[in-house]
N, C-alpha and C positions, 0 to 999 in steps of 0.2 A: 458500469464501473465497479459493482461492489464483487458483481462473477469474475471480472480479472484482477483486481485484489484477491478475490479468493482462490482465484488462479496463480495467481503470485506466493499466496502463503502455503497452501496445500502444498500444491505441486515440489516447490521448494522444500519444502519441512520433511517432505514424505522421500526424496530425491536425494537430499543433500548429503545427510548422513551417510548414504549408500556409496556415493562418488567421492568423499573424502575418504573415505575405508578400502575400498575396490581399483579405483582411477588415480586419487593421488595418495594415498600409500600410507595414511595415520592409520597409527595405532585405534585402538575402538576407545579405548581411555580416550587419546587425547581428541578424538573427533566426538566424544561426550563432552570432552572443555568446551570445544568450539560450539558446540551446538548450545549448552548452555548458556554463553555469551550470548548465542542469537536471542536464544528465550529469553531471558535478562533484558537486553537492548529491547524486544516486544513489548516488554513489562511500560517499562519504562519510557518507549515512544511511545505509547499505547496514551499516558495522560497528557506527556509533553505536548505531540502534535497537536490535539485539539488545543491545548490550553493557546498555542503560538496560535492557531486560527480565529482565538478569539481576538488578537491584537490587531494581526498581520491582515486579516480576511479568510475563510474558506477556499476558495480560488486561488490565490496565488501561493497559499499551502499546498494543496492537492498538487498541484504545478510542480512545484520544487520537490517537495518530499516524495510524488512520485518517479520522479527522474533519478535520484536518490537511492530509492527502493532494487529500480530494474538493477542496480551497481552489484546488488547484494549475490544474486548467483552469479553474473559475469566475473566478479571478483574470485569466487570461489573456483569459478573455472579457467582463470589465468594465473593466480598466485598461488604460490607453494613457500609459505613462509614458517618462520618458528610458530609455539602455537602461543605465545604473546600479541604476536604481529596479528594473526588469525583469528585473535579473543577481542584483539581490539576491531580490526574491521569485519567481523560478524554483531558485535556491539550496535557501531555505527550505522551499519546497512540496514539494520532492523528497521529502519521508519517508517514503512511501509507499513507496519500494523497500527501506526499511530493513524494514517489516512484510512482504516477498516472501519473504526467508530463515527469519524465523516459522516464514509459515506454510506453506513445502515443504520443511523440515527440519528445527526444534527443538522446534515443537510435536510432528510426527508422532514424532521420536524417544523423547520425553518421554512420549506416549501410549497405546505401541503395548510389546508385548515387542520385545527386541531382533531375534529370530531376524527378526519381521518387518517392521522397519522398513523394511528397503531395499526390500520388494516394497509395502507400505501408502505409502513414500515417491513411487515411480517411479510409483505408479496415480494421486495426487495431482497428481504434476506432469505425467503425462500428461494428464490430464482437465483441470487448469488450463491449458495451454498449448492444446491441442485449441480449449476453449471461449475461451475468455480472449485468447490469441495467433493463432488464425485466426479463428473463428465470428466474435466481436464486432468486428473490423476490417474484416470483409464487411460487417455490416452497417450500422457506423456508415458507410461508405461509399458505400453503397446512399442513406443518410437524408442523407447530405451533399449527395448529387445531389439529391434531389426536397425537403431542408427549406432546406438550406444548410452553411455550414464551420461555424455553431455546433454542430448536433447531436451531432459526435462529441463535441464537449468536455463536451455535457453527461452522452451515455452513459462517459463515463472518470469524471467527478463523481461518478454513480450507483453506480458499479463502487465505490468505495470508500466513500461513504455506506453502503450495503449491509452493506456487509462490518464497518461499524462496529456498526451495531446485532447482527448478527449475533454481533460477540465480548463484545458485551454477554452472550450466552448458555455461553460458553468457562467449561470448568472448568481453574481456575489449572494449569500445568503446571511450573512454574519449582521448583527441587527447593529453593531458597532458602523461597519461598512455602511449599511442602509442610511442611519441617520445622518452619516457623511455627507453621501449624495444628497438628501433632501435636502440638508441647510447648503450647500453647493448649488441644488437648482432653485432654491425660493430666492439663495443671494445674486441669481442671475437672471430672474427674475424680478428682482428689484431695482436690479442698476437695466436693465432694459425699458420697464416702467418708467424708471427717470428720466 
């Protein structure tokens, strides 16, 4: 999940600009506003997200906010608005970086014993960065050449689609969640006992 977030953000980050400038027709100023909103909206889902997964669960975050995420090029590949309209939903779509610290640090901490977090962690974001931050910008770049500037946007789409069905299969991690369950299965436990 963390290579197609990384797939998602690369691919996007590296793409977008190019397709707002060449394909839909901003100026390079105003596709600097836009893309700063994106960076902004990062910033900023970047602590939201986790913070809402400490409430909400890990799980059904990763779920929604990656569904959320794939919005962020499709949007950019079907709208052609003022660049207000475009500041705000480059903002909004950013969420996607907020599910990045997920999942190359809270889940793998929350999942693993401590001793080995830091090496289960560094192999994750190795392998997500590897795959995610080189492979997939080769080749959305590759498909850009011979399909056109849409492809990357739709392979950064995919990256987080992906990734959302996949945490549909996530065992909760969030230690709030956890203690849920336990006092849920000792209270059914107790009235079974009875």
């Amino acid at each position: 999940m963390f290579a197609l977030f990384n797939t998602w953000l690369f691919v996007f980050t590296a793409f977008a600009p190019t397709y707002l400038v060449e394909a839909d027709h901003y100026s390079a100023g105003d596709m600097g506003i836009i893309m700063a909103a994106v960076g902004l909206g990062s910033f900023f889902w970047g602590f939201l997200v986790p913070m809402i997964s400490d409430k909400l669960g890990r799980k059904p975050t990763l779920i929604i906010f990656s569904f959320i995420a794939c919005l962020c090029p499709i949007v950019f590949l079907f709208i052609h608005a003022s660049i207000a309209i475009m500041v705000l939903i480059g903002f909004i779509t950013a969420v996607g970086q907020g599910c990045i610290p997920l999942l190359g640090f809270i889940i793998i901490s929350e999942s693993v014993p401590a001793r080995l977090a830091a090496s289960v962690g560094g192999m994750v974001q190795g392998g997500g960065e590897l795959v995610g931050g080189a492979l997939m910008p080769l080749i959305a770049g590759i498909l850009a050449d011979h399909i056109g500037l849409t492809a990357p946007l739709w392979i950064a789409s995919i990256g987080s689609f992906i990734a959302a069905f996949i945490a549909i299969g996530l065992i909760e991690t969030a230690p709030i969640k956890k203690v849920k369950q336990q006092v849920n299965s000792h209270q059914v436990t107790q009235l079974m006992e009875e």
